[in-house]
C-alpha positions, 0 to 999 in steps of 0.5 A: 425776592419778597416772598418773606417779607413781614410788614409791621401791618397795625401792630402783627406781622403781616406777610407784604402779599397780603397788605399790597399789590406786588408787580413787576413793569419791567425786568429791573423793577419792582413795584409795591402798591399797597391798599392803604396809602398809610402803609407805605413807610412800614412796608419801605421799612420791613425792606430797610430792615430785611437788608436786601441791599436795594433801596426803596423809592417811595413817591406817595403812592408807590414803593419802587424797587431798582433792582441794579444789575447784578456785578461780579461782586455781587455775584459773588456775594449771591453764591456766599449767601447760597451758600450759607442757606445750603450750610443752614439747611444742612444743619437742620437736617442733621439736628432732625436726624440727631433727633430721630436717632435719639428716639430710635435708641429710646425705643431700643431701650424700651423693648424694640428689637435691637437689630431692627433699631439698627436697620431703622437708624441705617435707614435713617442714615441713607435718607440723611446723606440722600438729602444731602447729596440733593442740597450740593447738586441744587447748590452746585447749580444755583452757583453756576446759574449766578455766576452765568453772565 
């Protein structure tokens, strides 16, 4: 859940692992100790600012995250955003895809046999829709994992 979070660490963006001790004392919480005791308002406002939905607590010593339990409403709102990594995914895929298409036809245009630039992009093409199949089966499970109760 934190994994990405940067926290502005004296003026670079630094990921939260590496400026502060992460733990979990129960399955509800979420506790942020950090090694320099200055750094609590940065790392409480990378949280602010990655809009998780949960509020820090800061007592002085230790940033707490209260993870509340999760809705129907939130469910929902989980698999919208599974959702849209998915649909995100897809387009990197395809964008890569459009780029090894273009470079294949390049190489056509530069001497390579055409009949094989057509395999190359067939291929290219399986492996695509292969990526693609695997981003709906993972998400059809990560939306029947949050929607179980």
């Amino acid at each position: 859940m934190l994994n990405g979070l940067m926290v502005d660490y004296y003026g670079a963006p630094t990921p939260l692992t590496q400026i502060a001790n992460v733990s979990t004392p129960d399955a509800r919480t979420i506790s942020i100790q950090p090694w320099e005791k200055k750094m609590l308002a940065s790392i409480e406002k990378a949280i602010f600012e990655a809009n998780m939905g949960i509020t820090p607590m800061n007592d002085g010593e230790v940033v707490r995250l209260m993870i509340p339990p999760m809705s129907e409403e939130r469910r929902v709102t989980m698999v919208k955003q599974s959702k849209h990594a998915g649909e995100e995914s897809r387009v990197a895929i395809r964008s890569h895809r459009h780029k090894i298409m273009d470079y294949i036809k390049k190489k056509v245009k530069d001497g390579f046999p055409e009949d094989l630039g057509k395999r190359k992009e067939d291929e290219v093409q399986k492996t695509i829709e292969g990526y693609m199949v695997k981003i709906d089966k993972m998400l059809e499970a990560k939306e029947k994992d949050i929607m179980t109760v």
